[in-house]
N, C-alpha and C positions, 0 to 999 in steps of 0.2 A: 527098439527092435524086440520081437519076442525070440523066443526060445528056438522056432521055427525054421526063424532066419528069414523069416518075414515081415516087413513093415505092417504097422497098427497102424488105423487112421481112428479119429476120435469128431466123432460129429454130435455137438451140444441135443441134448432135444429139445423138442421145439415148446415154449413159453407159453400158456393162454397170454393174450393181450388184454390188458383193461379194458372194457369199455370207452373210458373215457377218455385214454389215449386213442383209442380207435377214430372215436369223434374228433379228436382234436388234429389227427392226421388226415383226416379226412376233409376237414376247412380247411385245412393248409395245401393240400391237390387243389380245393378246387380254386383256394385264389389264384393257385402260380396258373393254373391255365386261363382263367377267365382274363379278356380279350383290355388290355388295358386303357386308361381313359386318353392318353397321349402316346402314341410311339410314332418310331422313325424308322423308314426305311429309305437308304440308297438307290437315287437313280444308277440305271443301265448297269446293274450287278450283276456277275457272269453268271448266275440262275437265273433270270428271269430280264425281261425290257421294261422299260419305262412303262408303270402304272399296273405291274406286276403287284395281285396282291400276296397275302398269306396263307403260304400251301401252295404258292406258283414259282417255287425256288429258290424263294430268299424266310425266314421267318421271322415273324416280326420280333424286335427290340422292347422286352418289357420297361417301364416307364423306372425312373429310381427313386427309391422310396423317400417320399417326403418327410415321414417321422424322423428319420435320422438325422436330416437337418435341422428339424424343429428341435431334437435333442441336443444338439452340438450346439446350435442358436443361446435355446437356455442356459445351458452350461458357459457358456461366454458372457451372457449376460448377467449370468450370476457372481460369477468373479468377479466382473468388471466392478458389480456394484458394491460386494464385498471389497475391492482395494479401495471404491473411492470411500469408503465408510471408514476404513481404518487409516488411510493417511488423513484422512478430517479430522479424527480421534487423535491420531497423534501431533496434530497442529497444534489440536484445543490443548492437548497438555502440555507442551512445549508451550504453546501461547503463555499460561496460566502461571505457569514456573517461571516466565523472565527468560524463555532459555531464545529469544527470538528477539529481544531487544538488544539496543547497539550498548547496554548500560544495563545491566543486570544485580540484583541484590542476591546473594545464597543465603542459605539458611544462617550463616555466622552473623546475618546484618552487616558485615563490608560488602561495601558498595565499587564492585568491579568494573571499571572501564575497559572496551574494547578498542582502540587505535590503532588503525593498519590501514585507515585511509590515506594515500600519499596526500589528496587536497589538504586532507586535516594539519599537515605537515608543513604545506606550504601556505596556509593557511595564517598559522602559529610563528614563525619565522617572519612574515610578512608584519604580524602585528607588535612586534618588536626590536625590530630590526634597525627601525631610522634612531631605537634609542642606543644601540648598542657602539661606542667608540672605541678606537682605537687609544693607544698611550704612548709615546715618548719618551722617559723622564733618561737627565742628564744627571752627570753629580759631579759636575768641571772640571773633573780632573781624567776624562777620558773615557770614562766606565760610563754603561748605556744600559738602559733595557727598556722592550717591548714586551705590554701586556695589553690587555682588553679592557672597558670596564663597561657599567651602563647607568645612565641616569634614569633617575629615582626620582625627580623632580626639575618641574621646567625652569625653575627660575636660575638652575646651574649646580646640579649637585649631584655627586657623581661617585659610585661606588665601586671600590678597586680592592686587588689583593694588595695587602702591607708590604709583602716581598719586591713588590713592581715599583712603589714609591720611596721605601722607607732610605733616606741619608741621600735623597737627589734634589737638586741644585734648580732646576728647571723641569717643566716641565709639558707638552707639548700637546694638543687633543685633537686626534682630528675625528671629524663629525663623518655620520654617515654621507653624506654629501659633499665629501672632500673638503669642507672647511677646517682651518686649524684655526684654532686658539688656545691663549695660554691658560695654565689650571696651576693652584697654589692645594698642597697639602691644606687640610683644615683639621684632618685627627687620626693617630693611629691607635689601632683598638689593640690594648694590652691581654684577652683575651683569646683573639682568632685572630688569624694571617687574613685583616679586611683594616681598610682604610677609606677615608672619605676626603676626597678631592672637587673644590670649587671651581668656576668654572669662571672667566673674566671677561665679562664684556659680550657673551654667549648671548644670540635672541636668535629666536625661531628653530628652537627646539621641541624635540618629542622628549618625553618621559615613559619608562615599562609600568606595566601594572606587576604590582605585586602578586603572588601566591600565596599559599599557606602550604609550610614543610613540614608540618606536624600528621597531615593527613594522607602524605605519600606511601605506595605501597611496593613492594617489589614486582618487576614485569610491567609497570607503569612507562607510555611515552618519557622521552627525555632527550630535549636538541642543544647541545651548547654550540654556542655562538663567543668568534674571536677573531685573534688573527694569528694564526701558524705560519710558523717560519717566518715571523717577522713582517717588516713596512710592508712587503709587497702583497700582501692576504689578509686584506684587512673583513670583518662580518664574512667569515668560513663558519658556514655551519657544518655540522655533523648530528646523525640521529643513534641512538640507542634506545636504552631502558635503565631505569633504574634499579640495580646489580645489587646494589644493599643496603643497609641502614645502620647507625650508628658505628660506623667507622672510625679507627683511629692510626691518626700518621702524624711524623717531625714533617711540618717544610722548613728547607732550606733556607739560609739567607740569598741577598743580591748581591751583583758587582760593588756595590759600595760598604759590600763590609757587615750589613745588616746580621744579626744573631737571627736562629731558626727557632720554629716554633710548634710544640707542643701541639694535634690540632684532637679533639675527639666528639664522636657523636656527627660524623660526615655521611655525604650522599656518596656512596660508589657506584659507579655509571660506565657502560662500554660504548657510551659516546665520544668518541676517537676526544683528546686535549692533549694538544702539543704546547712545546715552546711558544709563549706568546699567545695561549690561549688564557692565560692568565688572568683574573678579574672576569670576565665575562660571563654570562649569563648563565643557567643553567635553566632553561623553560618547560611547562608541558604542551600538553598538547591544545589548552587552551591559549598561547601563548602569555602563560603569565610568568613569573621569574621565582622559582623554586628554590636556587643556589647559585651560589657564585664561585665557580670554576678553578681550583687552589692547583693542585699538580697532578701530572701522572704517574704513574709507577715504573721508572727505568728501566728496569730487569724484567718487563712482562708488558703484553698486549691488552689493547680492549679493559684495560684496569685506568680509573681516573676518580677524582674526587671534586667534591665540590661543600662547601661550607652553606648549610642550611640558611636558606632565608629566614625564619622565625628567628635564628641568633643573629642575623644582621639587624634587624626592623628596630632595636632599643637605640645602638648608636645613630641610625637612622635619622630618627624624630628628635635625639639630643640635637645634631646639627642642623635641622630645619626652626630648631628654636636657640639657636645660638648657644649653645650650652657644650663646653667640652665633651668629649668622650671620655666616656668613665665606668667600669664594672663593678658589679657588686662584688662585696669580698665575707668570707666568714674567718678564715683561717686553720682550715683541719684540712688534714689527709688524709683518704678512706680509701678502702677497695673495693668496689662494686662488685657485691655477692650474686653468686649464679648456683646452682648445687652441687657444682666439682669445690670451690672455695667451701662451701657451707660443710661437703664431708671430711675435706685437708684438716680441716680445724677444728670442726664439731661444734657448729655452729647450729644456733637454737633457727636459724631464718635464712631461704636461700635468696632473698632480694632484699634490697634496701644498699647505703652506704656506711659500712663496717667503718669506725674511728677508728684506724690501726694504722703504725705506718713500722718498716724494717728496714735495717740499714743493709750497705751490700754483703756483710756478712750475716744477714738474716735476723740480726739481733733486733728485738724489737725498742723503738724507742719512741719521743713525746711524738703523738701525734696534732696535737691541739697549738697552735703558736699561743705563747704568754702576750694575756692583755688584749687577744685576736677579738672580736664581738662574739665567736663561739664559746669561748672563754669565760666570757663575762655572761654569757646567759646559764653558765651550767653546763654546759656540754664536757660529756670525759671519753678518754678512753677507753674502745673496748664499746662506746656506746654504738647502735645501727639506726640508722637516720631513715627511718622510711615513706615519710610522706613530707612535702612544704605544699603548704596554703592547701592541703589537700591530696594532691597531686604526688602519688604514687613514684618511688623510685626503683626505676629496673634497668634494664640493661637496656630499653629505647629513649630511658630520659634520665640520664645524668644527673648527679647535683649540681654539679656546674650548670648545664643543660636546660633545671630549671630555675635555677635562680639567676639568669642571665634575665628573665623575664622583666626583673622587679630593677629599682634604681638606688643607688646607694643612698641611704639616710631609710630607706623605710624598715619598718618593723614588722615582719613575717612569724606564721606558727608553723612550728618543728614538731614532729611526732619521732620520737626518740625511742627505742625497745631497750631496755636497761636489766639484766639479771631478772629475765620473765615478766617484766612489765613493761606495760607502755606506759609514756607519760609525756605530757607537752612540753613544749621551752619556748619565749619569745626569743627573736633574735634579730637584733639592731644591725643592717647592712651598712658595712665599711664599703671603702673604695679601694680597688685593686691594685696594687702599688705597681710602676708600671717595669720592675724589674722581675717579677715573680714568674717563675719558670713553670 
């Protein structure tokens, strides 16, 4: 408002126009008037009658503009071919990585398998299954038990847990196919809760194929096969994976009395093993027989174990050549170094098997038994045992672990770390007395 009390109006002046704006406004009139190549007009529209033209009360419909389709067209076609280009692109490189096969390698070189096929499952199960038995065994005087086991060989030989047979009287097989026959102990293994049982008078049997438990990884298939809850369930499979590696537990003894036993360097597996899963199988997913099925853990679910196949395969091949069962022995006590031990102690090395042993009030004392083959080759205490024949000791491979490999009477190399030195030792394998805890 001014001073007045009068409203101000404010009108811009007026602009020269460009030229070329002029012209360009000027093509743009006269397309929009000029008469277009296709239009439409409505019969009998309340301006005009039927064949009324333009300018007779209706006007015509200009046509719609084709470029903008042609635009919208391109644009569509452009993406489309931009995604098919980058999901190709991303094929090619998932191809080239392995990341699209059912078995893939990572850059660590382990070789990871994929199994979540149910086929693959029943697959696996199906190929080992006629070999897998039930057990019976009696000990006359009342006491019984049910476990599993599986034969290892057609001509009648048959691999069980110790616990299932050890101090019974009889003993009772019945085959996948409802036959029973009887089976005599032939040997128990003073090392692992495993024993070997013949089989009498047995024909038209299956045999498992073996595995190798050396190359199991965790998150790997794993079906044990049994009989839970006794006579009436006999070949119950169950599926998991394999939970962990180099495990250690006591199994208990039997109704007859049997002492319990020490086990380490086991499969852990959340493939359900009940009572009477006992001896039986532990398979992958090729059905081949990875571990034999020892106990589960009472106090907790989805926890179970099973005793490596590689430490069964020595007594194995003793009984298929008549030859007792027998372990290798050296006679030391160590403690498998890890880097919590190597800083308690202040120790030069956090792997290998530390010659030490303490009593339960912590005192240290002889580790080496007098007269043991360790003994006799040099070995002291105090010394860290880190490699046999080679082959590195850690927390996947025991001494025990791998000197179960070899057979008593041979002579093996020790690689010994002694006050900052290495140095080798031969050492002469004894047999493992079958009382040693």
């Amino acid at each position: 408002m001014s001073e007045t009390g009068q409203g101000e109006t404010f009108e811009p002046l007026p602009i020269p126009r460009p030229a070329w704006k002029t012209r360009v406004q000027a093509s743009s009139e006269e397309a929009e008037t000029a008469t277009p190549e296709r239009w439409f007009e409505p019969q009998g529209s309340a301006a005009g009658g039927p064949g009324d033209g333009p300018g007779q009360g209706q006007a015509p419909v200009p046509a719609r503009s084709s470029g903008g389709r042609g635009l919208f067209g391109l644009l569509m076609a452009t993406s489309l071919v931009s995604a098919i280009l980058a999901a190709g692109g991303t094929y090619l490189a998932m191809d080239s990585t392995g990341m699209l096969d059912a078995t893939a390698t990572p850059a660590n070189g382990t070789q990871v398998s994929i199994e979540s096929d149910t086929s693959t499952v029943i697959a696996a199960i199906a190929k080992v299954n006629r070999a897998v038995v039930q057990i019976l065994a009696n000990d006359g005087a009342g006491n019984s038990e049910v476990g599993a086991g599986v034969i290892f060989d057609v001509r009648g030989w048959v691999l069980t847990n110790k616990h299932v047979v050890e101090g019974m009287k009889t003993l009772t097989v019945r085959l996948a196919d409802d036959r029973r026959v009887a089976g005599s102990i032939y040997g128990l293994d003073t090392l692992s809760d495993l024993a070997i049982v013949k089989l009498k008078g047995a024909t038209d049997i299956w045999s498992a194929e073996l595995g190798n438990s050396s190359s199991l990884q965790v998150g790997q298939l794993a079906v044990a096969i049994g009989s839970p809850l006794g006579l009436g369930y006999p070949n119950s499979a169950s599926t998991g994976i394999v939970s962990a590696l180099g495990r250690d537990i006591t199994v208990g003894g039997n109704s007859a009395g049997s002492g319990g036993t020490g086990l380490h360097g086991l499969i852990q597996t959340d493939a359900a093993i009940n009572t009477g899963s006992s001896g039986g199988p532990l398979i992958d997913s090729s059905g081949r027989v990875i571990g034999i099925t020892t106990a589960e853990a009472p106090s907790a679910q989805g926890i179970g174990f099973a005793i490596p196949i590689d430490i069964a395969k020595p007594i194995m091949q003793q009984a298929l050549a008549g030859e007792p069962l027998s372990r290798p022995y050296i006679g030391v006590s160590y403690i498998l170094l890890n880097k919590g031990i190597q800083g308690d102690y202040n120790l030069a090395l956090d792997s290998g098997a530390w010659v030490h042993k303490e009593d339960e009030l912590g005192n240290v004392v002889p580790a080496i038994t007098t007269g043991s083959p360790a003994a006799v080759a040099g070995l002291k205490d105090g010394d860290i045992i880190t490699s046999i024949e080679g082959t590195a000791i850690d927390g996947l491979h025991r001494l025990e672990d791998v000197l179960v490999q070899y057979t008593p009477g041979r002579t093996i190399t020790m690689q010994v770390y002694r006050n900052g030195t290495y140095i080798t030792l031969r050492v002469t394998l004894g047999t493992r007395p079958d009382n040693l805890s």
